[in-house]
N, C-alpha and C positions, 0 to 999 in steps of 0.2 A: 504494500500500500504506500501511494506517496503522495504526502501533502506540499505544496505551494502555494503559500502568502506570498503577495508582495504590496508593498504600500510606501507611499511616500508620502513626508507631513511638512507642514509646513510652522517651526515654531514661532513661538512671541512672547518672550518674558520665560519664565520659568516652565510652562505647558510641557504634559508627560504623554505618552500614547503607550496603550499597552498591548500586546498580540499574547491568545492564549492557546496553546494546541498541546498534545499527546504523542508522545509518541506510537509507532506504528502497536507494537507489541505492549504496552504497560504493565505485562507480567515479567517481561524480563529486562533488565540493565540495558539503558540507550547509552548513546554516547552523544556528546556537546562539540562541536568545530565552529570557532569562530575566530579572525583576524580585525581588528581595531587598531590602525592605522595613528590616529589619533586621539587620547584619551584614556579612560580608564575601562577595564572591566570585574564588573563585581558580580559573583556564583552564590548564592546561597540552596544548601538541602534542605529538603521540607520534606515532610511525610505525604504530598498531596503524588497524584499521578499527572500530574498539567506542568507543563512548561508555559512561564509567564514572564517575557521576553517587555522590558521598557529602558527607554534611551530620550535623556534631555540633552543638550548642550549645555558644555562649561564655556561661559563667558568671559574673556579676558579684560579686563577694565584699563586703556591704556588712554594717555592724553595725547589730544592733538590742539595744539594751537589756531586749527583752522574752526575749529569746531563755533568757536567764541559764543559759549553758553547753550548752544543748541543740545537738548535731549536726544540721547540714544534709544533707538529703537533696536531691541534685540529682535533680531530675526536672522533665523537661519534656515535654508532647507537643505534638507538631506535625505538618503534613503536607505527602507529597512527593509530587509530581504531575509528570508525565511524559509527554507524548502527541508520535507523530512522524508528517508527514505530509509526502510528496512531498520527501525533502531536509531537511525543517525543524523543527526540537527543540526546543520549548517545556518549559521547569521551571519548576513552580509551588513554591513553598514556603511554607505556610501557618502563623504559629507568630505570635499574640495581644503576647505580650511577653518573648520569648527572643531574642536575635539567633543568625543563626546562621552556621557557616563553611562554605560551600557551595564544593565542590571537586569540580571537571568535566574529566577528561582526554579529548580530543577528537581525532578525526583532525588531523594540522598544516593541511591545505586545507581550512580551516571558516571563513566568515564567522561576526561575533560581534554581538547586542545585547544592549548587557547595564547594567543600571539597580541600584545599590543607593547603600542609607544608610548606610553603613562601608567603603568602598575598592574599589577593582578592583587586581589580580594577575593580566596575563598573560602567560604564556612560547611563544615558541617556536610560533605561529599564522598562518600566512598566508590573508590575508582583507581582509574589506572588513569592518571592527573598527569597532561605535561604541558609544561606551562614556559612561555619563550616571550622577555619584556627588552627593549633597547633603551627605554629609561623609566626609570620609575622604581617602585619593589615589591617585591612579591610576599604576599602574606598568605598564609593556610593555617585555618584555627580548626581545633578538631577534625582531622579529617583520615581517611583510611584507604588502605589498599597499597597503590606504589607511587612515587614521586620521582619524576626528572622535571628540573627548574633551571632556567638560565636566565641571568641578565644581563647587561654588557653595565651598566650604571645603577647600580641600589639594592639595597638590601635584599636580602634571603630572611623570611623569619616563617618557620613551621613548627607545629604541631601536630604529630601525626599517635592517633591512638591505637589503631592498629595495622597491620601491615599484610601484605598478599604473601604467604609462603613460596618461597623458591625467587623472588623477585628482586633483581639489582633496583639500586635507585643512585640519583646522582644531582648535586647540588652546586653549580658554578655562576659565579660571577664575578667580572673583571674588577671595579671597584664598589664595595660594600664587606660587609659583615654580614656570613655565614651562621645563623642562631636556628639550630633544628633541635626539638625534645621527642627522642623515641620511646617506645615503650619501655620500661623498663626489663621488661624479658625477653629481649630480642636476640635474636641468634644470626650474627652477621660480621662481614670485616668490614674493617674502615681502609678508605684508602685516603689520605691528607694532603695537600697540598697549599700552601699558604708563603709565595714570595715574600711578601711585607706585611707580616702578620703574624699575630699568638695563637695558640691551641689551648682551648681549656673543655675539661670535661668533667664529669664526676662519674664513667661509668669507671669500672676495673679493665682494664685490658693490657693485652702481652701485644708489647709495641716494638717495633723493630723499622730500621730504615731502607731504602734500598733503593737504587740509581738502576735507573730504566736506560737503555743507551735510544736515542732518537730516528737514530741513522744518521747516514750521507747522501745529499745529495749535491749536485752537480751545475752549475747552470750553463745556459749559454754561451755565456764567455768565457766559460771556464774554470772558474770558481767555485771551489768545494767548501760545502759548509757540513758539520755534524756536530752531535753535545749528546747530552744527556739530562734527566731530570731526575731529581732527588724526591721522593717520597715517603712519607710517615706509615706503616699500614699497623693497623691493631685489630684482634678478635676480639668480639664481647661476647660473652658467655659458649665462650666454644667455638664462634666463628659460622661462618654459614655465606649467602648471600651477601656481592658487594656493596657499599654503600659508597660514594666517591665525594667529598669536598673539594671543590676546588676555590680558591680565590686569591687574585693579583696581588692586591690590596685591601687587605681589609683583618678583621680577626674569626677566629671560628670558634663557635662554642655548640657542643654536642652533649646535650642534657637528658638527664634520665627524667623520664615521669613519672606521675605519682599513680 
């Protein structure tokens, strides 16, 4: 079965428009794709079976000298795009030079792909969650299954309560601070990485270091380059499944839950 929305709105002022649909199957686990170009996107789980999809524009308040006293009229248009097929929910958001705040309340058993230029916010989602910001940071409260996070600018902060057996996960970004709390009985390695930056933890783990060589390669004119990379790895409670940290710059902190 495949559903298609599409609509386009016209805002003014603060004005919200909501789209509500289901997935095809509502007995079993959909999954969420969406890319936000501009702005933020924020996930919330709920117990309901409706996906209920609404997007305002963030307005930047800048001065212009030409303006002299005249009132702004916030108006923006843009478009929202919706199509679901076999499980899986694609939003488009189309909007030239507006950012905007895109807020998706979702069944809790939904896998998540989700790409924007101003943050990620999710709550309360169990899935197989990967989530890709170029500026902004990435938040996850409560949430379960498996996680790969990247941002090239801002923070990493999760909480994850439990976790998909057999499942790598992996946590990178270029500059920010790495702050993940896993369960406390997790069976898994760590692998560390932190250029300019501390490691703090509170679980117990047998830590060891070890130089990965990178290779050689070659270029055009001639020019050989190779290295190597230094890495931290430790097992927590017996080891299992990787877990990967990475960041430039910034500090890592890998906490136990309660």
């Amino acid at each position: 079965m495949k559903t298609l929305l599409l609509i386009t709105l016209l805002f003014a002022g603060s004005q919200e428009e909501r789209l509500v649909l289901e997935f095809s199957d509502p007995a079993r686990p959909g999954r969420l794709l969406t890319h936000l170009r501009l702005g933020k996107i924020e996930i919330r789980g709920t117990k309901s079976k409706e996906i209920t999809i609404s997007s305002e524009p963030i307005f930047e308040h800048m001065s212009d000298e030409k303006v002299n006293g005249m009132r702004r009229l916030n108006a923006a248009t843009f478009g929202l795009q919706v199509e679901e097929e076999d499980n899986l929910a694609v939003i488009n958001v189309a909007s030239i030079r507006t950012p905007q705040h895109l807020v998706v309340e979702v069944p809790r058993l939904t896998s998540l792909s989700l790409k924007s230029g101003g943050g990620i916010l999710v709550t309360g989602v169990v899935g197989e969650l990967e989530l890709d910001t170029t500026e902004g940071d990435i938040q996850l409260k409560n949430v379960g299954g498996s996680v790969v996070a990247n941002s090239l600018n801002g923070e990493i902060v999760v909480s994850i309560s439990q976790v998909t057996p057999g499942k790598a996960m992996s946590f990178t970004t270029l500059i920010g601070d790495l702050d993940v709390t896993l369960p406390p009985g997790i069976k898994c390695e760590v692998r560390i990485v932190t250029r300019q930056g501390e490691v703090y933890t509170d679980f117990e783990m047998e830590l060891a270091t070890r130089n990965k060589n990178t290779g050689g390669t070659r270029d055009k004119n001639g020019r050989y380059q190779a290295g190597f990379e230094r890495a931290l790895y430790g097992k927590v409670n017996g080891g299992g499944p990787r877990i990967s940290f990475n960041t430039l710059q910034g500090n890592i902190y890998i906490r136990k839950g309660k």
